[in-house]
PDB file of N, CA, C and O in Angstrom, chain B, residues numbered from 101:
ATOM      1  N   UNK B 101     -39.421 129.070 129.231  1.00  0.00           N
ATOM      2  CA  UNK B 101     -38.114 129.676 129.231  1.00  0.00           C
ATOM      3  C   UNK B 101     -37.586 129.673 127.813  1.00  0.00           C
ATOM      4  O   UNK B 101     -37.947 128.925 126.905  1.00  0.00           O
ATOM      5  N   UNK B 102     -36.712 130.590 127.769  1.00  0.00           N
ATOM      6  CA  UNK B 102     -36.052 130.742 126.378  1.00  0.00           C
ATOM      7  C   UNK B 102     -34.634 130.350 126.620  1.00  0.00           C
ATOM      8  O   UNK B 102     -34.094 130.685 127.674  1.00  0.00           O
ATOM      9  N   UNK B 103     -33.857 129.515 125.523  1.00  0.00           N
ATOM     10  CA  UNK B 103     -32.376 129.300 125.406  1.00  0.00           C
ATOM     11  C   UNK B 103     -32.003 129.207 124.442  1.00  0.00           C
ATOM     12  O   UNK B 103     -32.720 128.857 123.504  1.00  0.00           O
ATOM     13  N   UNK B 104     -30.620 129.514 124.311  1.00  0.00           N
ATOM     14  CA  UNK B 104     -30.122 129.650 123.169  1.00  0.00           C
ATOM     15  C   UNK B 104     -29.293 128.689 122.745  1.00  0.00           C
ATOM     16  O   UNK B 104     -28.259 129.267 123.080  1.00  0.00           O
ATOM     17  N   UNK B 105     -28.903 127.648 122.259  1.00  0.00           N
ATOM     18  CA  UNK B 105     -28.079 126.578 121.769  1.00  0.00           C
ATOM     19  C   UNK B 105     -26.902 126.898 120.885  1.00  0.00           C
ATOM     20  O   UNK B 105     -26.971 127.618 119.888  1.00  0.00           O
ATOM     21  N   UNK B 106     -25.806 126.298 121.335  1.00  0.00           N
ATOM     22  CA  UNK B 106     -24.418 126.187 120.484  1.00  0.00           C
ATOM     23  C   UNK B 106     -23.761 125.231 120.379  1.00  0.00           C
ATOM     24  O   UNK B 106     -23.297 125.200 121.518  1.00  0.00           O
ATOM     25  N   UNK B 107     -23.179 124.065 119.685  1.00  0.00           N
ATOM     26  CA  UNK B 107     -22.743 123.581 119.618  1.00  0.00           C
ATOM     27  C   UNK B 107     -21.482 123.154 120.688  1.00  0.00           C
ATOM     28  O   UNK B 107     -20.553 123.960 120.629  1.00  0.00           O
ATOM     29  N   UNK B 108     -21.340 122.378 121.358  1.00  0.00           N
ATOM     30  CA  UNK B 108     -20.684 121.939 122.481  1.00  0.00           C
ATOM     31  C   UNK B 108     -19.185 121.438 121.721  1.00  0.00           C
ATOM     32  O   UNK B 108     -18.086 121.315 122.261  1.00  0.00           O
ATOM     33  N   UNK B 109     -19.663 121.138 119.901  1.00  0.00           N
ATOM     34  CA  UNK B 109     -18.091 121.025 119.566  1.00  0.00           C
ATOM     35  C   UNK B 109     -17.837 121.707 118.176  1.00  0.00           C
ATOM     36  O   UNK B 109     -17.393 121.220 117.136  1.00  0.00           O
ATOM     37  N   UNK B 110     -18.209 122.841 118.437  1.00  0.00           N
ATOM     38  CA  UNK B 110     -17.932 124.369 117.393  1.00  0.00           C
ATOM     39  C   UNK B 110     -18.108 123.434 115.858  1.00  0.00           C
ATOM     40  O   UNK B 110     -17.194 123.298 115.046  1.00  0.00           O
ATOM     41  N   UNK B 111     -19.456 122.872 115.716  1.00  0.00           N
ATOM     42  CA  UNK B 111     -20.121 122.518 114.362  1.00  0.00           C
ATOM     43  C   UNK B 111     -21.316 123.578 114.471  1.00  0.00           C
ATOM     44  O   UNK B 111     -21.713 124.230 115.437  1.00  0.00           O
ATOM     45  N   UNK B 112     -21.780 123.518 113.046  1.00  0.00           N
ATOM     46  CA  UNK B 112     -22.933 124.283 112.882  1.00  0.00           C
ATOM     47  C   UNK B 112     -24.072 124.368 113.667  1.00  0.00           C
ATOM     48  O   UNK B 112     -24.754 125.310 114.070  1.00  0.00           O
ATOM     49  N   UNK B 113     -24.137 122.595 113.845  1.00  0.00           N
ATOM     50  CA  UNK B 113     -25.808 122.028 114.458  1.00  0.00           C
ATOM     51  C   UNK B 113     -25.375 121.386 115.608  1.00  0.00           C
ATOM     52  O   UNK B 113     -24.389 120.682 115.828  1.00  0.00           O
ATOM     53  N   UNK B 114     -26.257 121.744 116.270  1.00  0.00           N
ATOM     54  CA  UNK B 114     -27.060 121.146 117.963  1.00  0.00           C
ATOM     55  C   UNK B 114     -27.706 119.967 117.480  1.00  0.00           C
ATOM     56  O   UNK B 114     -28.585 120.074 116.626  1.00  0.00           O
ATOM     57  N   UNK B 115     -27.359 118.826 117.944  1.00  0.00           N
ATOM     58  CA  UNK B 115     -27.500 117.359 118.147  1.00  0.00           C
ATOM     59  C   UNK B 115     -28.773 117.407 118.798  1.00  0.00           C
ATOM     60  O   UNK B 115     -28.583 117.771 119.958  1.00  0.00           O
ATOM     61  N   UNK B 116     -30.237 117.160 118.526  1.00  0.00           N
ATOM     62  CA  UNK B 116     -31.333 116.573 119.216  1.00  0.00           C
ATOM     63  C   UNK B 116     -31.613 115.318 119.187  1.00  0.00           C
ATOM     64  O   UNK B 116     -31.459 114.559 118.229  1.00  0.00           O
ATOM     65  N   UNK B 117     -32.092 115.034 120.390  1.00  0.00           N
ATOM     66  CA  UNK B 117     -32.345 113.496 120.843  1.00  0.00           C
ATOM     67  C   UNK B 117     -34.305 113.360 120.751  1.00  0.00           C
ATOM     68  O   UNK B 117     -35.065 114.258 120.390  1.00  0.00           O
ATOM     69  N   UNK B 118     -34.667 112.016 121.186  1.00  0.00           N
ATOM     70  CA  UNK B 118     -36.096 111.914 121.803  1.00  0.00           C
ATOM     71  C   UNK B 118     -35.808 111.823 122.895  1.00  0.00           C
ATOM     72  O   UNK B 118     -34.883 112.169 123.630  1.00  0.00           O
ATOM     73  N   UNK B 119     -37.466 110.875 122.996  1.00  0.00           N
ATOM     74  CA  UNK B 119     -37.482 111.041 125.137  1.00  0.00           C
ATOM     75  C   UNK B 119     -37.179 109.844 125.504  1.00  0.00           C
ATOM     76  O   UNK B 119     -37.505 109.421 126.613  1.00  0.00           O
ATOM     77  N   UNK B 120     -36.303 108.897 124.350  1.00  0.00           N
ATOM     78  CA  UNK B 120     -35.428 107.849 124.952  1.00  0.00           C
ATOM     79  C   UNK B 120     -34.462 107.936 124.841  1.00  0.00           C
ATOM     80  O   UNK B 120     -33.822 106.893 124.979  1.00  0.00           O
ATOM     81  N   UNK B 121     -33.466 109.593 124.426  1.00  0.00           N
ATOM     82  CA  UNK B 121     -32.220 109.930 124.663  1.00  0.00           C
ATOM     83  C   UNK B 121     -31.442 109.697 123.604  1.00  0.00           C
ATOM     84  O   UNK B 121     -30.275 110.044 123.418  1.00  0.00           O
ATOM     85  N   UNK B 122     -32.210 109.048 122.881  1.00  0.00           N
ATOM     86  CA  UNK B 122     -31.449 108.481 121.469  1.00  0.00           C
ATOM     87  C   UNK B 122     -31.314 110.281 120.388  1.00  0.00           C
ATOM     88  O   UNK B 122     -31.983 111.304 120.534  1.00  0.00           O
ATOM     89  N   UNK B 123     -30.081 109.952 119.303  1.00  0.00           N
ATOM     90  CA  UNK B 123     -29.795 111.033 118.831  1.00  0.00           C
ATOM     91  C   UNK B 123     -30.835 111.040 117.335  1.00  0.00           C
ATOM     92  O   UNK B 123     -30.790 110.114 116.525  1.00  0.00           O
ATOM     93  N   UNK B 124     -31.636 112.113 117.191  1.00  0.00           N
ATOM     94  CA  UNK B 124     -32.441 112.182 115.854  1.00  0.00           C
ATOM     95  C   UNK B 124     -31.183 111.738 115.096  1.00  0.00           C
ATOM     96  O   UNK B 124     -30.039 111.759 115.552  1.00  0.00           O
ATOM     97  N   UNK B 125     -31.502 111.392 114.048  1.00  0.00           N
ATOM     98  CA  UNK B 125     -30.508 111.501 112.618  1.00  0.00           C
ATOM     99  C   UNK B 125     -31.333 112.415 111.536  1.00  0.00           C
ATOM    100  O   UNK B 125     -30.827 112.743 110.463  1.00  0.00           O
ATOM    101  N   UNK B 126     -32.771 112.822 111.966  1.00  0.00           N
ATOM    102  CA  UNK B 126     -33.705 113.140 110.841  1.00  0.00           C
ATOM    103  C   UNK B 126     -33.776 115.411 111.415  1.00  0.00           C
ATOM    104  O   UNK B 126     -34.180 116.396 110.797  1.00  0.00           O
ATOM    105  N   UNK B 127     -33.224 115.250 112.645  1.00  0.00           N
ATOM    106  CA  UNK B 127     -33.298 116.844 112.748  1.00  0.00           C
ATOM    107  C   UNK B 127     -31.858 117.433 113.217  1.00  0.00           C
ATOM    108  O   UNK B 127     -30.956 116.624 113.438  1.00  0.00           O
ATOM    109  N   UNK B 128     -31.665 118.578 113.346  1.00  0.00           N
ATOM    110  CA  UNK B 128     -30.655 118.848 113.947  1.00  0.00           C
ATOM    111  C   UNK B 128     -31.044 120.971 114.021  1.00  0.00           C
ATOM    112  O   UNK B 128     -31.627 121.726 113.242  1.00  0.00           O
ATOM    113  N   UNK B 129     -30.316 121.193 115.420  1.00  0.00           N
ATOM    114  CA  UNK B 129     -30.816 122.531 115.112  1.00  0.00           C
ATOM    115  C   UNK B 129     -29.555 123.660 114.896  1.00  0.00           C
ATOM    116  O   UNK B 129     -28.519 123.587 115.557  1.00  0.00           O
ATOM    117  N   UNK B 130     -29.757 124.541 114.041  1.00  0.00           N
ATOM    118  CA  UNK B 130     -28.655 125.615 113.788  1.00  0.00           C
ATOM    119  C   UNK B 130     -27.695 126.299 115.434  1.00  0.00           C
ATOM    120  O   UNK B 130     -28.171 126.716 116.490  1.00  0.00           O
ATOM    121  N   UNK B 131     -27.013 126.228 115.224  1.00  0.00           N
ATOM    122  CA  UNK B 131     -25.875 126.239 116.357  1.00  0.00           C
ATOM    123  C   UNK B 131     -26.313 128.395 116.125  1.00  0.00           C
ATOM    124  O   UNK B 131     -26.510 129.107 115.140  1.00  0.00           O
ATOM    125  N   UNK B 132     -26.270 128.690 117.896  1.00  0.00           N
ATOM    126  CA  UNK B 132     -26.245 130.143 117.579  1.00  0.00           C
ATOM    127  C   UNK B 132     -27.999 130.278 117.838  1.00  0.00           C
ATOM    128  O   UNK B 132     -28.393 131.430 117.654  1.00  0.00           O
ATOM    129  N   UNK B 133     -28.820 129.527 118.137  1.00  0.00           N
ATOM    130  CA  UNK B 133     -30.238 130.022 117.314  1.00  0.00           C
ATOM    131  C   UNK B 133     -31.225 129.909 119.083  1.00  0.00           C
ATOM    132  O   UNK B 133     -30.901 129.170 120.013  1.00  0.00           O
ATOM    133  N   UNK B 134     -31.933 130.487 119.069  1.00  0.00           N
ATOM    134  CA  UNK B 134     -32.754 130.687 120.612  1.00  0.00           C
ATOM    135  C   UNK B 134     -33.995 129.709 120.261  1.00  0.00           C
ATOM    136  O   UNK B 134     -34.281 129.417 119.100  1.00  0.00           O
ATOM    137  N   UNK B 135     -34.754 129.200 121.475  1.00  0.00           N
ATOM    138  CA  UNK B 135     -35.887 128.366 121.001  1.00  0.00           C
ATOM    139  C   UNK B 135     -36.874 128.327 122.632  1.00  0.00           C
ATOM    140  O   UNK B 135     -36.441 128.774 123.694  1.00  0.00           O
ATOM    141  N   UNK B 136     -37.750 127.912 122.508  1.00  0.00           N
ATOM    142  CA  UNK B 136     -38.673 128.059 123.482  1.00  0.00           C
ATOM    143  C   UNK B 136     -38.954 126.265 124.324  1.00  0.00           C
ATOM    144  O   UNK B 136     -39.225 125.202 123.764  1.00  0.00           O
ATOM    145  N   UNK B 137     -38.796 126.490 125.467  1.00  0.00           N
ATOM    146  CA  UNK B 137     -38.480 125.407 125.955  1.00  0.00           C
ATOM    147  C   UNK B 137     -39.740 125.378 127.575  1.00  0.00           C
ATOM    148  O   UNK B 137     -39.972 126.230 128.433  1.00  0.00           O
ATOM    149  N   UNK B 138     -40.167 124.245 127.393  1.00  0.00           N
ATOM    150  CA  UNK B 138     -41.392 123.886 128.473  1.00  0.00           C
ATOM    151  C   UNK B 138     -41.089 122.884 129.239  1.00  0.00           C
ATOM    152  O   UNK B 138     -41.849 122.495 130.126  1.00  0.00           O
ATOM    153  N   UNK B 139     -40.162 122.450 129.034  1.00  0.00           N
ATOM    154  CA  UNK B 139     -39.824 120.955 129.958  1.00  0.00           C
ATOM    155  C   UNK B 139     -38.556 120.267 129.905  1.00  0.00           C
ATOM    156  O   UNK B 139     -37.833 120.498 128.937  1.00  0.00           O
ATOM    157  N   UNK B 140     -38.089 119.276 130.991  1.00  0.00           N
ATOM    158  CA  UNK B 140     -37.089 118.773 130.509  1.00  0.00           C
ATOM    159  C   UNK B 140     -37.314 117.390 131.404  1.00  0.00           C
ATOM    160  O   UNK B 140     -37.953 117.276 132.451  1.00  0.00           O
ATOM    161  N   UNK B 141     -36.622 116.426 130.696  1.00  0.00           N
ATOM    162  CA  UNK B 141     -35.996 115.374 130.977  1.00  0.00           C
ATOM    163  C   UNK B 141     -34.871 114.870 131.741  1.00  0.00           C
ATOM    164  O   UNK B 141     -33.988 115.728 131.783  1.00  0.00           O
ATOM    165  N   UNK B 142     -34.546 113.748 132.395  1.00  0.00           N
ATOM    166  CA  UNK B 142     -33.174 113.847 132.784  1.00  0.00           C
ATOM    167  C   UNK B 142     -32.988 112.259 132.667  1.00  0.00           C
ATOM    168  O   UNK B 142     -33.820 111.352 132.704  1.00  0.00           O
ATOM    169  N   UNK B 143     -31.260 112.249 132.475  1.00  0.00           N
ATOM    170  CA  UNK B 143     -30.916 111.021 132.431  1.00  0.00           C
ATOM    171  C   UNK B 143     -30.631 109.914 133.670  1.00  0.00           C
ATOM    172  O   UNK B 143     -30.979 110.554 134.663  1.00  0.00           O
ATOM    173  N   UNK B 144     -30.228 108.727 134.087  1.00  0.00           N
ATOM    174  CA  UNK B 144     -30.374 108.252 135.382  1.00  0.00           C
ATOM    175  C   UNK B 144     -29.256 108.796 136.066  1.00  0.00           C
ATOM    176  O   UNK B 144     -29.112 108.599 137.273  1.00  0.00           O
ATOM    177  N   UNK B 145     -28.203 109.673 135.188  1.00  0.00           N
ATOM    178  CA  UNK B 145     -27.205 110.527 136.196  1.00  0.00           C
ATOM    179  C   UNK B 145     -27.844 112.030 136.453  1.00  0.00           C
ATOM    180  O   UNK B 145     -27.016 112.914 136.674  1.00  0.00           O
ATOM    181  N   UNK B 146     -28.907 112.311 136.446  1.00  0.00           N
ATOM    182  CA  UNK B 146     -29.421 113.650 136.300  1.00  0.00           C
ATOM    183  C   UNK B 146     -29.189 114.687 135.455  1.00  0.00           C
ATOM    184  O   UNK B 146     -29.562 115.837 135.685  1.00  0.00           O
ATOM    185  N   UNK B 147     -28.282 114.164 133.985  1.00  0.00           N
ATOM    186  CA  UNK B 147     -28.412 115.223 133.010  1.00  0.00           C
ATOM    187  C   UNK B 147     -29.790 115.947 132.197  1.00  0.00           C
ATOM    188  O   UNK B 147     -30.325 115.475 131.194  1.00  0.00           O
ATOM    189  N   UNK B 148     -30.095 116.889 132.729  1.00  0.00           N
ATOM    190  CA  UNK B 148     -31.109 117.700 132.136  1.00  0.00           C
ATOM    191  C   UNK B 148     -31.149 117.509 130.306  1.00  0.00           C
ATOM    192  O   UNK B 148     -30.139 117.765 129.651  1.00  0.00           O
ATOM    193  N   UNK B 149     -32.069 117.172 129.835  1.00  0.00           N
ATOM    194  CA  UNK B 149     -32.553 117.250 127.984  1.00  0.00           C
ATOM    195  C   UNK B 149     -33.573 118.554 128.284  1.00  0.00           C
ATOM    196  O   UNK B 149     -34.430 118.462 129.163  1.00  0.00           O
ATOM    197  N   UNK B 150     -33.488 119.201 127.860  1.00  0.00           N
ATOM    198  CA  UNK B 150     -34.843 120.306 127.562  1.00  0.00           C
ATOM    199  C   UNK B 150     -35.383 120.398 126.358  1.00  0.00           C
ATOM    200  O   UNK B 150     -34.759 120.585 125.314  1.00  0.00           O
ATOM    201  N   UNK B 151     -36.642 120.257 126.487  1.00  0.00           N
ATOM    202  CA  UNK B 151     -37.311 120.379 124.961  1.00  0.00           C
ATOM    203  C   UNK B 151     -37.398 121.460 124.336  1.00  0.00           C
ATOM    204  O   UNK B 151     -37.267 122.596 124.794  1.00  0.00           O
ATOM    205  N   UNK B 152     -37.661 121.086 123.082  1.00  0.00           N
ATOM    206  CA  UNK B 152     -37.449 122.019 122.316  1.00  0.00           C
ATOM    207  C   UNK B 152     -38.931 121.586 120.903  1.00  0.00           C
ATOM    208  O   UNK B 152     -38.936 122.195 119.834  1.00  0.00           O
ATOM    209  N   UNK B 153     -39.528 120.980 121.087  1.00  0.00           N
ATOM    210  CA  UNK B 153     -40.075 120.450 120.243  1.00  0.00           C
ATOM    211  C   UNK B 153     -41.099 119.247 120.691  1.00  0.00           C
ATOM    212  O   UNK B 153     -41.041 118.648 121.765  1.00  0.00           O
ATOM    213  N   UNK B 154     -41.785 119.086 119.930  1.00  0.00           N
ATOM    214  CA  UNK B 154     -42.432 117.553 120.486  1.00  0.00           C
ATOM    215  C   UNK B 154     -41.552 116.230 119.588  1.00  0.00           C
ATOM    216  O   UNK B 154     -41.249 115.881 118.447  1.00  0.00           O
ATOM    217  N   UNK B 155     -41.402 115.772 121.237  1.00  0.00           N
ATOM    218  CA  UNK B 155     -40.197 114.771 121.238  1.00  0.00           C
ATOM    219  C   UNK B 155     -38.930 115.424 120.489  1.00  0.00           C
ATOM    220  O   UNK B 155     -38.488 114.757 119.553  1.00  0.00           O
ATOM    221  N   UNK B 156     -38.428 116.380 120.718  1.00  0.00           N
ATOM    222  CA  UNK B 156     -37.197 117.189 120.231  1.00  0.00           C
ATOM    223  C   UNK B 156     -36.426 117.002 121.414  1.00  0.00           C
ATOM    224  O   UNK B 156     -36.962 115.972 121.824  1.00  0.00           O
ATOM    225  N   UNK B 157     -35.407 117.315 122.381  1.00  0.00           N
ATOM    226  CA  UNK B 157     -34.585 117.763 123.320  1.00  0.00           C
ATOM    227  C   UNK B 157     -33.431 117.854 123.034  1.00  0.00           C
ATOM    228  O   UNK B 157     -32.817 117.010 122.381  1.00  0.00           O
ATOM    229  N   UNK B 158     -32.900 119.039 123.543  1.00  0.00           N
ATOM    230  CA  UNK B 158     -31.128 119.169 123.378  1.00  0.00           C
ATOM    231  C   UNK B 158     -30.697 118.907 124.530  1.00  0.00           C
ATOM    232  O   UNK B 158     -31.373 118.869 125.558  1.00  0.00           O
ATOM    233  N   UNK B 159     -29.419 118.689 124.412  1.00  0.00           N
ATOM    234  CA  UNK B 159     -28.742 118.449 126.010  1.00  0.00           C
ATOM    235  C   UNK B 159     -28.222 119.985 126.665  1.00  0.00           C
ATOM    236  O   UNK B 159     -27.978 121.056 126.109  1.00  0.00           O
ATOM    237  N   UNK B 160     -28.185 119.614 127.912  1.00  0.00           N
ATOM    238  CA  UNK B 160     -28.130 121.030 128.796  1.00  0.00           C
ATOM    239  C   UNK B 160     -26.535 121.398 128.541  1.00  0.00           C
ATOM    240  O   UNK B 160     -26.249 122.567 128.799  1.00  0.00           O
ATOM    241  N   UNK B 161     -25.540 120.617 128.103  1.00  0.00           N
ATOM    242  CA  UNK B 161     -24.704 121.424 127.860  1.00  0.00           C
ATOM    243  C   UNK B 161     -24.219 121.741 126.549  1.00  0.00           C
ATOM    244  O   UNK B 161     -23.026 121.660 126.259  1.00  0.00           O
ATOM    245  N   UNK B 162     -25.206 122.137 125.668  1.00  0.00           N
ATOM    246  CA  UNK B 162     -25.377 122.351 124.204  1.00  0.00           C
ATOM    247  C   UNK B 162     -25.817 124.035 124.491  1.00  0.00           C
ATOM    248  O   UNK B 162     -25.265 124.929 123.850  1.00  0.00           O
ATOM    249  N   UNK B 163     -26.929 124.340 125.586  1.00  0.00           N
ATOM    250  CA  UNK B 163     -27.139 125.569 125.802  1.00  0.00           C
ATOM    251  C   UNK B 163     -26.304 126.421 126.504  1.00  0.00           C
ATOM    252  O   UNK B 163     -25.513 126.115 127.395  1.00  0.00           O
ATOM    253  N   UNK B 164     -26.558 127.604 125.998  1.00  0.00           N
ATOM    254  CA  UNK B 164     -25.369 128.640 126.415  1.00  0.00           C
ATOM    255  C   UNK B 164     -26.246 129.800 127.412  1.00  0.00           C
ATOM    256  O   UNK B 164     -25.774 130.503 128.306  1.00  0.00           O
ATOM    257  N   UNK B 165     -27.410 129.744 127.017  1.00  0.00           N
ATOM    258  CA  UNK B 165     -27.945 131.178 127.587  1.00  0.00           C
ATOM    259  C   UNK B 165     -29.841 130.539 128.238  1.00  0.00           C
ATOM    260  O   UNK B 165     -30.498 129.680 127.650  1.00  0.00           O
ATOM    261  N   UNK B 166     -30.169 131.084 129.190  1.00  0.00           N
ATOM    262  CA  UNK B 166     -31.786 130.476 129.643  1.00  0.00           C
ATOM    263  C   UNK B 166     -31.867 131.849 129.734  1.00  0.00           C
ATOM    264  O   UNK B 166     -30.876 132.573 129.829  1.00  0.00           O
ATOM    265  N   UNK B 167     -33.517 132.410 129.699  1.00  0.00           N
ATOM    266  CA  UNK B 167     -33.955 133.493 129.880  1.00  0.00           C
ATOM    267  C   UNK B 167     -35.557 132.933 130.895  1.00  0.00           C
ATOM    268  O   UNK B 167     -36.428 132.254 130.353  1.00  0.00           O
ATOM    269  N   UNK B 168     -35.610 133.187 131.727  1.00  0.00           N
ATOM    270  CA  UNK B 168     -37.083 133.087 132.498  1.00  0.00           C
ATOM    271  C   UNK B 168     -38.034 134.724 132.427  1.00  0.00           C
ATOM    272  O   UNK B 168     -37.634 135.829 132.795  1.00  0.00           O
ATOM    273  N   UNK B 169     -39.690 134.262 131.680  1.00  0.00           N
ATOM    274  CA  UNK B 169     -40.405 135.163 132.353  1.00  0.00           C
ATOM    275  C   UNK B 169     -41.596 134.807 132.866  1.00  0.00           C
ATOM    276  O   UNK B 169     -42.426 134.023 132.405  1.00  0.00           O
ATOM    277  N   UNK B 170     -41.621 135.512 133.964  1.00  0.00           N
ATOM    278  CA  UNK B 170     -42.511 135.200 135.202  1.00  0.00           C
ATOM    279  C   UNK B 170     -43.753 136.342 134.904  1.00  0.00           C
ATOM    280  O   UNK B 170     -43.625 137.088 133.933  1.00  0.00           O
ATOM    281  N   UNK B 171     -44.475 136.404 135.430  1.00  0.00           N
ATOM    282  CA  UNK B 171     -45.681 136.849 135.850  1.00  0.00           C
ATOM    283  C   UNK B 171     -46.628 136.639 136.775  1.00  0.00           C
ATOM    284  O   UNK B 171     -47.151 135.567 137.079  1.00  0.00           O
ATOM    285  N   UNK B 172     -46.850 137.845 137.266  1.00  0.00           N
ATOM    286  CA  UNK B 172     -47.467 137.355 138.723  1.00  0.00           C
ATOM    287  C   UNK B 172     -49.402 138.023 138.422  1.00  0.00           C
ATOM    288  O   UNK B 172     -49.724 139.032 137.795  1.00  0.00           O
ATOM    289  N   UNK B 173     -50.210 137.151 139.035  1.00  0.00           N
ATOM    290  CA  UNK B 173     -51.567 137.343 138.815  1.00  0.00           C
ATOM    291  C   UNK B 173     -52.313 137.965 139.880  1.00  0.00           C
ATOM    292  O   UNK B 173     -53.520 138.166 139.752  1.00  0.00           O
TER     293      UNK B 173
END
């Protein structure tokens, strides 16, 4: 799936975490920008992380837009 990320508090950059939820300090991604996403995570309240990277994830309410394409065989 494809999504597009924005800032949840009208800054430039989208806050990425790892897959222990903790916040990078070493990445951050441009607010506004689409990215390709294969999986997600969730927290013990069921907040969705979707990746974005290996060991990258943004939080689900950082994204603004999902796009799905399917194909059938």
């Amino acid at each position: 799936m494809t999504i597009k990320v924005q800032s949840s508090d009208d800054k430039d950059t989208v806050r990425v975490y790892d897959h222990n939820l903790k916040q990078r300090t070493d990445v951050s991604l441009a607010s506004g920008t689409k990215w390709y996403s294969d999986s997600a995570i969730y927290t013990s309240q069921g907040m969705p992380f979707l990746r974005v990277a290996t060991d990258q994830y943004v939080a689900m309410f950082d994204v603004t837009e999902q796009q799905y394409k399917a194909s059938i065989n």
